[in-house]
N, C-alpha and C positions, 0 to 999 in steps of 0.2 A: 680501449675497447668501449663499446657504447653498450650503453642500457638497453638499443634495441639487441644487438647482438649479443648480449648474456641472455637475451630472456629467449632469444630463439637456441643458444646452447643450453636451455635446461632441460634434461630426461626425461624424454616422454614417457611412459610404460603402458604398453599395448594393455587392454584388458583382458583379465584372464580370460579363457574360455569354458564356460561351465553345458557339460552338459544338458538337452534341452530335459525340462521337465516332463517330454513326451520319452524320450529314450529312457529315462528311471523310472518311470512308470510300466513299461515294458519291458525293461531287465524285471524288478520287484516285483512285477505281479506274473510273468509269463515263465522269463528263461530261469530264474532264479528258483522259484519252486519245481520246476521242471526239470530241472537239472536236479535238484537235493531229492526227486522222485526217481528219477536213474541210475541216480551211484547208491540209493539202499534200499532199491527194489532186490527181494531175493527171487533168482531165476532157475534157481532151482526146488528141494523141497522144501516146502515151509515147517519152518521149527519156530517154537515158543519165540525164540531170541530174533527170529527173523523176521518173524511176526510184530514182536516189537519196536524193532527195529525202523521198520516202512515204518508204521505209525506215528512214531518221532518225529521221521523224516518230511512224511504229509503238516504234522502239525506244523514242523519248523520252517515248511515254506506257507502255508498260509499264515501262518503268522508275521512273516516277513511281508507279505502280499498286502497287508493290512495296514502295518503300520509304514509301510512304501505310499499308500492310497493317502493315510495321513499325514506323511512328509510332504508329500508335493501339497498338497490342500493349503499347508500352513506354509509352502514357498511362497505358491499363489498369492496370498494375501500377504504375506510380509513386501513380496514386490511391489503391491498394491495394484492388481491385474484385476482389477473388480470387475470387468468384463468376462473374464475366463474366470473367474472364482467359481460363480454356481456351475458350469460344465465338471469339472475337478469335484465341485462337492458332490454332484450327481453318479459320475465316475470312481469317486470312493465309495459310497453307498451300495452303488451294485457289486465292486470288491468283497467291502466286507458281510455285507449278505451272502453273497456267493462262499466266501467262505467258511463263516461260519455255520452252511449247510455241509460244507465239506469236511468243517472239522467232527460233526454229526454222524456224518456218513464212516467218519474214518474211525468214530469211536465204537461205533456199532459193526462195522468188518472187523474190527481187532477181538471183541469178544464172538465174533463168529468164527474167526481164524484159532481163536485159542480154545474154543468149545471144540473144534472138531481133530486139533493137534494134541489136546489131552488126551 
């Protein structure tokens, strides 16, 4: 066998396929808080526990929303995408703005929720 033909029977390996850094951006910041807002919304009465409960749950997806805005940022530049970098840093910025008025919003319904269920 020839040297050409060992080097054409060496194993290629397909490259992985990884998720685009646009779909984990929209899991992380949309479905994912959106969903942890569905399964511990209470739809019925609101009690102390259930009260607390949502609020967790808000905080646990903007928090994830957050640090999802941050993971991709630091893909971005580890790829070396310096093209796309500032759009992703621009788009994380309005992320965590955005949420952290959310987390605001959710800490001030939660003391309105347990003022009016005491």
């Amino acid at each position: 066998m020839s040297t050409a033909q060992q080097v054409e029977q060496v194993v290629t390996r397909r490259p992985r396929r990884r998720p685009s850094r646009a779909l984990i951006l929209i899991a992380g910041v949309v479905l994912i808080p959106f969903a942890l807002a569905l399964i511990f919304t209470s739809y019925h009465t609101v009690t102390e526990e259930s009260a607390v409960r949502q609020a967790f749950a808000l905080v646990a997806g903007q928090t994830i929303a957050m640090l999802t805005a941050i993971a991709v940022v630091i893909v971005t530049a580890v790829e070396r995408r310096w093209r796309e970098l500032p759009l992703f840093v621009v788009i994380a910025a309005a992320v965590i703005s955005s949420a952290v008025g959310s987390l605001t919003r959710t800490g001030e319904q939660l003391l309105q929720l347990l003022s009016t269920v005491a």
